[in-house]
C-alpha positions in Angstrom: 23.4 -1.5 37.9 21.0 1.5 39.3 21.6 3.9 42.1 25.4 4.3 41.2 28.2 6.5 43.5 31.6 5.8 44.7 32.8 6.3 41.0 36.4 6.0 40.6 39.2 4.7 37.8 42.8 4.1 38.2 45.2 2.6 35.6 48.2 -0.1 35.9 51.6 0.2 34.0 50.5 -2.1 31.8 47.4 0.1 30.4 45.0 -2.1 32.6 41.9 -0.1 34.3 39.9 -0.5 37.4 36.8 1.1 38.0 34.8 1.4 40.8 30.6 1.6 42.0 28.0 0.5 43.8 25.7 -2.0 42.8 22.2 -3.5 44.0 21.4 -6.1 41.3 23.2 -9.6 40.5 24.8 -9.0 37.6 27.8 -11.1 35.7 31.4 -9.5 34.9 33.9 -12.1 33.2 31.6 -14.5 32.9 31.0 -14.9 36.6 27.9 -14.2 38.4 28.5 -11.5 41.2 25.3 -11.8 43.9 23.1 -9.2 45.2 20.9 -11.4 47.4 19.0 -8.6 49.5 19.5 -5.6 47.1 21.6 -4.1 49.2 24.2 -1.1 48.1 27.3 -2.8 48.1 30.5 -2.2 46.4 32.4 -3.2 43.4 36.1 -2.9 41.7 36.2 -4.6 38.0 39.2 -4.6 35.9 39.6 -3.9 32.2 42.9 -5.4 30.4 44.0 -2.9 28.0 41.8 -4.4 24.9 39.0 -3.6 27.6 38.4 -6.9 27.9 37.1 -8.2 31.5 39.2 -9.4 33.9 37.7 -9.8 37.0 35.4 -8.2 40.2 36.3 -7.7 43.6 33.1 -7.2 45.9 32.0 -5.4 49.4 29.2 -7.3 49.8 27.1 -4.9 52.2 26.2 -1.4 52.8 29.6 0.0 51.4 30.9 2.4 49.1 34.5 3.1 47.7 36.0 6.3 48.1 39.3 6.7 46.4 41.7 3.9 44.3 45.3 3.9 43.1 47.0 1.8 41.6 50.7 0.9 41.0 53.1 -0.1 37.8 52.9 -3.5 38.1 48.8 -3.6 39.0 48.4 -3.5 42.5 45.6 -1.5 43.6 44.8 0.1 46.6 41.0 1.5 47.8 39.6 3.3 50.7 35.7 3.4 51.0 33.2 3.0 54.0 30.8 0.4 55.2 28.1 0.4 58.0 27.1 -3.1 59.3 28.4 -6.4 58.7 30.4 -6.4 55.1 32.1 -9.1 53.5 35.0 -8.4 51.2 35.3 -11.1 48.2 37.7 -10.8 45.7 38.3 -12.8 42.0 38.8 -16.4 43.4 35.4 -15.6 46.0 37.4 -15.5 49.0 37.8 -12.6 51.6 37.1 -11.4 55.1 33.5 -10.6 56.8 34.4 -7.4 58.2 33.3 -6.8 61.8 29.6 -5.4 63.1 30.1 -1.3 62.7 26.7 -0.8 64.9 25.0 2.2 63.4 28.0 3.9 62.6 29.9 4.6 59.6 33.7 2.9 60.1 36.7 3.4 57.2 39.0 0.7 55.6 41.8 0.3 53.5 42.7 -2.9 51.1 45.4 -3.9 49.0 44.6 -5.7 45.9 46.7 -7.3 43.2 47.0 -7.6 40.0 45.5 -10.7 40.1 42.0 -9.6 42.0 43.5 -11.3 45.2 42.6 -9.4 48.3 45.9 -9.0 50.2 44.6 -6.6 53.5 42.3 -5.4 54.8 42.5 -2.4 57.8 39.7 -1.2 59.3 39.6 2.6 61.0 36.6 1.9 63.5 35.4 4.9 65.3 33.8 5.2 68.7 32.0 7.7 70.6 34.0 9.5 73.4 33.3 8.0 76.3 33.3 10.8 78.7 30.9 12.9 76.6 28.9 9.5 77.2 29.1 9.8 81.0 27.9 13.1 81.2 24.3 12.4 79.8 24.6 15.3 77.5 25.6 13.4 74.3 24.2 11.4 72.4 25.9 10.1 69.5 24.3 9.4 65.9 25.9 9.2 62.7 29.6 8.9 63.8 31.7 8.5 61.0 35.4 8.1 59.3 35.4 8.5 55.5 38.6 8.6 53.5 38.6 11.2 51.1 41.8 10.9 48.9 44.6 7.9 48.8 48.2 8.9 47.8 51.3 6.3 47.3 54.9 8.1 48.7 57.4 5.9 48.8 56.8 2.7 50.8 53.8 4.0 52.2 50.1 4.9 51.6 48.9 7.9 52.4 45.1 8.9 52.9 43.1 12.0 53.8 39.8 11.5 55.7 37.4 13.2 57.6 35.7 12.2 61.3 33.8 12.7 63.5 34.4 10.7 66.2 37.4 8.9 68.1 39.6 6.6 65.5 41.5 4.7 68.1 43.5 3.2 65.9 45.5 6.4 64.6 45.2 8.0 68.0 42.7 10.5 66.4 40.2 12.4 69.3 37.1 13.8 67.9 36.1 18.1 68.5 32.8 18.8 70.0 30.2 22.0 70.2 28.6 22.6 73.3 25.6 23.5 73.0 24.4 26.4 75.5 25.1 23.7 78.1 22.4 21.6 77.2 24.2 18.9 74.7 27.0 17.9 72.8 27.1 17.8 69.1 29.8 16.8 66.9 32.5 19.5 65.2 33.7 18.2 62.1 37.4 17.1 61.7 39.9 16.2 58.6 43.1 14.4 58.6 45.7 12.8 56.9 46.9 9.1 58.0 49.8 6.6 56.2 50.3 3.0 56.7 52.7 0.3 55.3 52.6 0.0 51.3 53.4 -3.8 51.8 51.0 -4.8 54.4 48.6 -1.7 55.5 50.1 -2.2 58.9 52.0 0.5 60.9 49.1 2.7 61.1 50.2 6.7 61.7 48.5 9.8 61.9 50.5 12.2 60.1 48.3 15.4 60.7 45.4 16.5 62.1 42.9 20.2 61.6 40.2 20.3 64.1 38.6 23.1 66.3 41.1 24.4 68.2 39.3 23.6 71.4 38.3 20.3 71.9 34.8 21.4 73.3 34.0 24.5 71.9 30.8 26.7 72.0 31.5 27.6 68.8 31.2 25.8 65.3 34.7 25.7 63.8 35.7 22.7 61.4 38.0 22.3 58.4 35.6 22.3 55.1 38.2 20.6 53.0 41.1 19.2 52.9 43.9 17.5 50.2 47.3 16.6 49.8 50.5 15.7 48.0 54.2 15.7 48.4 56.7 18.0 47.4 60.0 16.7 45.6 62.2 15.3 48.7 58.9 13.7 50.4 57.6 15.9 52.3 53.5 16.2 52.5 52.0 19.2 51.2 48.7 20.3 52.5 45.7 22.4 51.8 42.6 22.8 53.6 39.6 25.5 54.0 38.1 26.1 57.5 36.2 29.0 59.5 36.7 29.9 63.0 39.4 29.2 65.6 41.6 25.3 63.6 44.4 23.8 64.8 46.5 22.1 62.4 48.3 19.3 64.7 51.5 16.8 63.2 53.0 14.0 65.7 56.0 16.7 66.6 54.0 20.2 66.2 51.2 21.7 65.7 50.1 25.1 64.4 47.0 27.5 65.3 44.9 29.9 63.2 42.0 32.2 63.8 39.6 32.9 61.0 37.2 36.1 61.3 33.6 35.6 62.0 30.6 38.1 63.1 29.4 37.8 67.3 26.0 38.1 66.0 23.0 35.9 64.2 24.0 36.4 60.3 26.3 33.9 60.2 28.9 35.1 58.9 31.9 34.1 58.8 35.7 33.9 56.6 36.1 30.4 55.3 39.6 30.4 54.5 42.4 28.8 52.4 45.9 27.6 53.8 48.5 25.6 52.2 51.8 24.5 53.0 53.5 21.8 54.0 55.4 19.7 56.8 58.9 19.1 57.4 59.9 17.7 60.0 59.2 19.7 63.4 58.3 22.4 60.7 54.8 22.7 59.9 55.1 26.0 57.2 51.6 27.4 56.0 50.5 30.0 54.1 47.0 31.4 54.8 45.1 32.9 52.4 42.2 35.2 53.6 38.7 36.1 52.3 36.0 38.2 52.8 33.5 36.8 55.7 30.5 35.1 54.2 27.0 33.7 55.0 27.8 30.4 53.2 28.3 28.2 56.3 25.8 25.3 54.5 27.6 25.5 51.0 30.2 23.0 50.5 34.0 23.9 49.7 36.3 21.5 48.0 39.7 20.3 47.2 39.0 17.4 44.5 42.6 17.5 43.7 46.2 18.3 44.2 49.6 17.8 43.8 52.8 19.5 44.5 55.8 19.9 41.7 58.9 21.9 41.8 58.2 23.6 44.8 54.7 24.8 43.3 51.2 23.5 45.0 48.5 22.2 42.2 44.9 22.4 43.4 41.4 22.9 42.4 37.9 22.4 43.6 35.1 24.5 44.6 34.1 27.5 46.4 31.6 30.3 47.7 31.3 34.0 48.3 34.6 35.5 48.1 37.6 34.1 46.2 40.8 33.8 47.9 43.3 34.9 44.8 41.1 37.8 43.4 38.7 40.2 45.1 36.5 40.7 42.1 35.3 37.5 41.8 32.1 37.3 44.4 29.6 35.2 44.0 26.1 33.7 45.6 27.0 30.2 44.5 29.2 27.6 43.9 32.0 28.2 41.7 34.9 26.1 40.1 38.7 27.3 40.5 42.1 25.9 39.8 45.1 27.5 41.3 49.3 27.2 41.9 50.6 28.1 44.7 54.8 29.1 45.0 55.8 27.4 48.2 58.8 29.7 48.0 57.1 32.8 47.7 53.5 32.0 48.8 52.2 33.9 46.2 49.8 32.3 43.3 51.3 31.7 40.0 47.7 31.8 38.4 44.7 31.1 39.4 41.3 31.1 37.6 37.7 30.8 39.3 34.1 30.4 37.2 32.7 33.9 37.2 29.6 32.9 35.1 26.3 32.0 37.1 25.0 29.7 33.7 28.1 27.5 34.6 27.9 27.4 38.3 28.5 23.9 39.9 
C-alpha cells in the first residue's frame, strides 16, 4: 500500500479493531484478494479480531478517502469520508452500492457497517453550486466540496461535523460567498454539525451551522475549525475558531459575533476561540479573544473534544497569539490542550508548545 491518508482506528466492545486508508495496489486481507484495477486512490476499512487476526475488508472502490470512524459495543461501525466520481462501496461478502456520478466535485457520505463487514447504509451529502450565483455570470464554481471532519454517537443518533463549500440540499445547508470588487464570486468557507438516524442514517438534520454572517460578503470571514461533543444530559457542546464578522445558526436560533481585523493590506486579523454549547432555543457561548494576527494561510485546529462534568476537553493547533495566556506568541504552528468550565467560562488549565524545535 503506497500513497496512504485517511488514517483512522476505532475499537468494538469486544477488543476488535478497524483501521482505515487508502490504497492503489491489489493487495489480499483475510485471504481474499481486494482489486485495484486502474490504480486509483480508493478507500479501505479492515478489521482485526482481538488476537489481531484478520477478519475482513470493506472497500470504496474509487477516488475516496475516509475521514472519521466509530464504532459501537457490539461492533458496528460507522465512517464518514469523501469521494469524487463514480465509487462503488463493497463490503466482506463483495456486495454494495455504486455511488452516484459527483461531476468534478467533492460530495460526503455516511455508512453503517456491522460487525460482520455487511454494509448496512449508505447516505450521501451531495453538494451543488448555488444557482443564482450561476445566473449572474459572475461565478464560476470549481472545487465545491462537503467533507466530514469528526463523527460522534449520542444516543440514537449519529452525529458529524463537516465543512462546505457549497449548497448540501439534503440538510438544508446554503453556502457563504466573497464578492469580489464586483467582478466575481468566490467561495467563503463554512463548518457545521449534522445528525441522522443511528439505525438507518435516515432523518437527516442540521443541528448547527458557523458561516459569514452575510451570505455574500466583500469580506473573507470563515470558521477555521470546528469540533464537538455533548455535555452530560445531551446537549451538543461546540468549539470553533473563526476571523471576521460568523454567525453561529441552530434550527431555533442563531447567534452573531464580530472578530477584530485591520481596514488595511497587512492582513491582519483576530482568529478567535468560542465554545459553548446548545440547549434548546439557547445557544450559550463563550468567546475567547486574541491578539489580531497575519496568519490568515496557517491552519488552526480542533482534532479533538469532549465535554465531562460541565467541563469542555479540547486540543489542536494554533498561531500567533494564544487564547488562555498572553505570553505565549509565536510565528508558527503550535500544539495546545485546554478545559474549559461551562459554568464559569474560565480555563481550568491550559498548556500550549512554546518551543520552536517542537513546532507542528
Amino acid at each position: 500500500l503506497v500513497e496512504l491518508s485517511g488514517v483512522h482506528v476505532a475499537q468494538a466492545g469486544d477488543g476488535s479493531v478497524y483501521a482505515s486508508s487508502t490504497y492503489n495496489q491489489a493487495f489480499t486481507f483475510a485471504g481474499k484478494s481486494v482489486k485495484n484495477d486502474d490504480a486509483m486512490t480508493s478507500a479501505v476499512i479492515v478489521k482485526y479480531d482481538k488476537t489481531g487476526a484478520e477478519q475482513w475488508a470493506v472497500t470504496i472502490y474509487g477516488k475516496a478517502e475516509l475521514t472519521a470512524m466509530i464504532s459501537t459495543a457490539d461492533g458496528t461501525l460507522y465512517a464518514a469520508g469523501t469521494y469524487k466520481d463514480n465509487v462503488t462501496f463493497t463490503d466482506a461478502e463483495g456486495m454494495g452500492p455504486v455511488v452516484a456520478y459527483s461531476e468534478d466535485y467533492t460530495y460526503g457520505f455516511v455508512m453503517k457497517v456491522d460487525a460482520n463487514g455487511s454494509i448496512k447504509k449508505v447516505e450521501v451529502l451531495a453538494v451543488e453550486p448555488d444557482p443564482d450565483l450561476l445566473e449572474s455570470g459572475l461565478y464560476y464554481p470549481e472545487g465545491l466540496y462537503c467533507t466530514p471532519n469528526a463523527i460522534k454517537l449520542n444516543d440514537d443518533r449519529v452525529y458529524v461535523a463537516a465543512s462546505y463549500n457549497a449548497n448540501v440540499p439534503s440538510l438544508g445547508w446554503q453556502a457563504a460567498y466573497l464578492n469580489v470588487f464586483d467582478f466575481m464570486y468566490m467561495e467563503n468557507r463554512s463548518k457545521g454539525i449534522f445528525s441522522l438516524s443511528a439505525d438507518n442514517l435516515a432523518d437527516p438534520k442540521s443541528e448547527l451551522t458557523v458561516q459569514s454572517t452575510e451570505r455574500i460578503s466583500y469580506d473573507q470571514c470563515y470558521p477555521e475549525a470546528l469540533n464537538f461533543g455533548f455535555d452530560d444530559k445531551g446537549n451538543v457542546c461546540f468549539a470553533f475558531v473563526g476571523f471576521g464578522n460568523l454567525t453561529l445558526a441552530t434550527p431555533n436560533s442563531s447567534k452573531n459575533f464580530n472578530f477584530e481585523s485591520t481596514d488595511d493590506e497587512s492582513g491582519m486579523k483576530e482568529h478567535a476561540l468560542v465554545g459553548g454549547a446548545i440547549n434548546g432555543t439557547d445557544i450559550n457561548a463563550n468567546i475567547y479573544h486574541a491578539e489580531k494576527n497575519d496568519g490568515e494561510a496557517i491552519p488552526y485546529s480542533i482534532v479533538g473534544m469532549y465535554a465531562q462534568d460541565g467541563v469542555i476537553y479540547l486540543g489542536g493547533t494554533a498561531y500567533g497569539n494564544f487564547w488562555f495566556d498572553s505570553s505565549v506568541t509565536n510565528a508558527f504552528t503550535y500544539a495546545y490542550v485546554t478545559a474549559i468550565d461551562m459554568s464559569t467560562s474560565a480555563a481550568k488549565w491550559s498548556k500550549a508548545n512554546e518551543s520552536e524545535s517542537q513546532a507542528v
